[in-house]
PAMIMAR-299825 format. One line per 10 residues: their letters; for each residue x, y, z of C-alpha. Coordinates in steps of 0.1 Angstrom, whole numbers, plus 5000, padded with zeros to 4 digits. Example, Ala and Ser with C-alpha at 12.3 -4.5 7.8 and 13.67 -1.06 7.14 Angstrom:
BEGIN
as	5123:4955:5078 | 5137:4989:5071
This chain:
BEGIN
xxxxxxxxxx	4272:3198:3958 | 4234:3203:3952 | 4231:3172:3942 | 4249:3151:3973 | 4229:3182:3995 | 4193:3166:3979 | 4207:3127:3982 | 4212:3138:4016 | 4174:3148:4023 | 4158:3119:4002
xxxxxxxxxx	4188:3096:4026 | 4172:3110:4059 | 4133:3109:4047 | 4142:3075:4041 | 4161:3071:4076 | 4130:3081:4090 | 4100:3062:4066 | 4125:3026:4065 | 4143:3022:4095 | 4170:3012:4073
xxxxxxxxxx	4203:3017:4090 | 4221:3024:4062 | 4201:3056:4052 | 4207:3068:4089 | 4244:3064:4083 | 4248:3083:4053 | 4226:3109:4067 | 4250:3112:4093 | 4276:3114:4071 | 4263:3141:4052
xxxxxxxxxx	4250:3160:4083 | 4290:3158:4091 | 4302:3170:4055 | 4283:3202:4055 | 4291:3211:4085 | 4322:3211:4074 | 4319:3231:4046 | 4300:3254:4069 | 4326:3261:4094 | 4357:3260:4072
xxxxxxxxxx	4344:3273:4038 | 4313:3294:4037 | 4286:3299:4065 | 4270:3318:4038 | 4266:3293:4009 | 4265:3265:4040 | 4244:3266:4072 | 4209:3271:4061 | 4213:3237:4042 | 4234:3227:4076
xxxxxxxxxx	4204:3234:4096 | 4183:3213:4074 | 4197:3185:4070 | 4206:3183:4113 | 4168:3195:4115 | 4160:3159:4097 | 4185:3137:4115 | 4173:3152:4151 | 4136:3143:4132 | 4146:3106:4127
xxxxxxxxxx	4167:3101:4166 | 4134:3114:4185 | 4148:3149:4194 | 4116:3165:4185 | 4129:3201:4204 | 4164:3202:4185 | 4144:3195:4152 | 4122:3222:4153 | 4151:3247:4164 | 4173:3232:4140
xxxxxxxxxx	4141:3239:4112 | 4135:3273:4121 | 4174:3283:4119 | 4175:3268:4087 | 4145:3289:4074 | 4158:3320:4089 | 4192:3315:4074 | 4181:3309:4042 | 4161:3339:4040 | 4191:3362:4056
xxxxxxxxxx	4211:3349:4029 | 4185:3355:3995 | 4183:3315:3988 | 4145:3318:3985 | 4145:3285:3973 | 4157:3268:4001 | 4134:3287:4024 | 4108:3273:4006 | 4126:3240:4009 | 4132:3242:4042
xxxxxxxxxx	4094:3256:4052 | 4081:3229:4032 | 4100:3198:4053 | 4092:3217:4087 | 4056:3218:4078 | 4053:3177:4069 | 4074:3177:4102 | 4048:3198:4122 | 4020:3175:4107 | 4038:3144:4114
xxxxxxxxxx	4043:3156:4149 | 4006:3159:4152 | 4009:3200:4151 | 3986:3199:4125 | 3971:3236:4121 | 4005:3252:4121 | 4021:3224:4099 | 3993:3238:4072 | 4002:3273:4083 | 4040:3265:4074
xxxxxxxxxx	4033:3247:4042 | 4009:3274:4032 | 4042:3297:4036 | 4065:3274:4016 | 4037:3279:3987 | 4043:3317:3986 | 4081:3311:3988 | 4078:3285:3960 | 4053:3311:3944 | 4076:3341:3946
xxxxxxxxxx	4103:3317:3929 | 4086:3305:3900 | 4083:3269:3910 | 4044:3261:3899 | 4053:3226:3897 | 4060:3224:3935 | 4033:3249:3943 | 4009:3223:3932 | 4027:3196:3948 | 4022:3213:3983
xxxxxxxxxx	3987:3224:3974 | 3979:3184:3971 | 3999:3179:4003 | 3971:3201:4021 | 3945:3191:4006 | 3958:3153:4018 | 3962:3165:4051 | 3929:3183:4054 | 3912:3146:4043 | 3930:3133:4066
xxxxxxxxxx	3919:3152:4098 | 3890:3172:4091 | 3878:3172:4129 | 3911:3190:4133 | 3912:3214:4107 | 3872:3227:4120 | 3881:3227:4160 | 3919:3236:4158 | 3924:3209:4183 | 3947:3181:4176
């Protein structure tokens, strides 16, 4: 299961990144099978990653609104639930979100929020991955970052 729940995420980034039709297709497929396991199995074990993974499909279809609800549940369920990695997960992918969408300051704000989640969980590795995912950022719109305009 983690591993088809990951395949799933790397299938929608791609979605998104490609345009590839078939990488659309199996993220609707797995968008479909955890929902599933969700509703008939365990809400518990099941929506946050749910919430995700409809968070990234909404991402690649344009439905910018239903993303950013669908990111927030997911980080709120995760964290009701104690799967501190997956909050970090999931704060992670709504920052890039937020930075792709041009909401640049908060994006930072919500990666610099999956740091202490990935901090608090022992993941170094991935806290310096999103450290270097700021500092790209920051390069990349320094008039930004100064004014808080975007």
């Amino acid at each position: 299961m983690v591993k088809q729940f990951f395949v799933s995420i790397a299938s929608l980034c791609l979605a998104r990144t490609s345009n590839e039709s078939k990488w659309h297709e199996i993220g609707k497929q797995s968008v479909k099978g955890i929902t599933k396991l969700a509703n008939e199995y365990s809400d518990w074990n099941f929506r946050n990653k749910q919430h995700l993974l409809q968070a990234l499909l909404y991402y690649h279809d344009c439905e910018i609104v239903l993303a950013e609800t669908s990111f927030k549940a997911s980080i709120v369920s995760a964290h009701e639930h104690g799967f501190h990695h997956e909050e970090a997960l999931a704060c992670e992918l709504y920052g890039i979100f937020l930075i792709d969408t041009k909401n640049i300051v908060v994006g930072i704000e919500q990666l610099n929020l999956a740091i202490q989640k990935y901090m608090f969980w022992g993941a170094h590795n991935k806290v310096n991955d999103v450290k270097d995912l700021i500092q790209n950022t920051l390069c990349q719109h320094p008039t930004q970052m100064r004014t808080g305009v975007v």
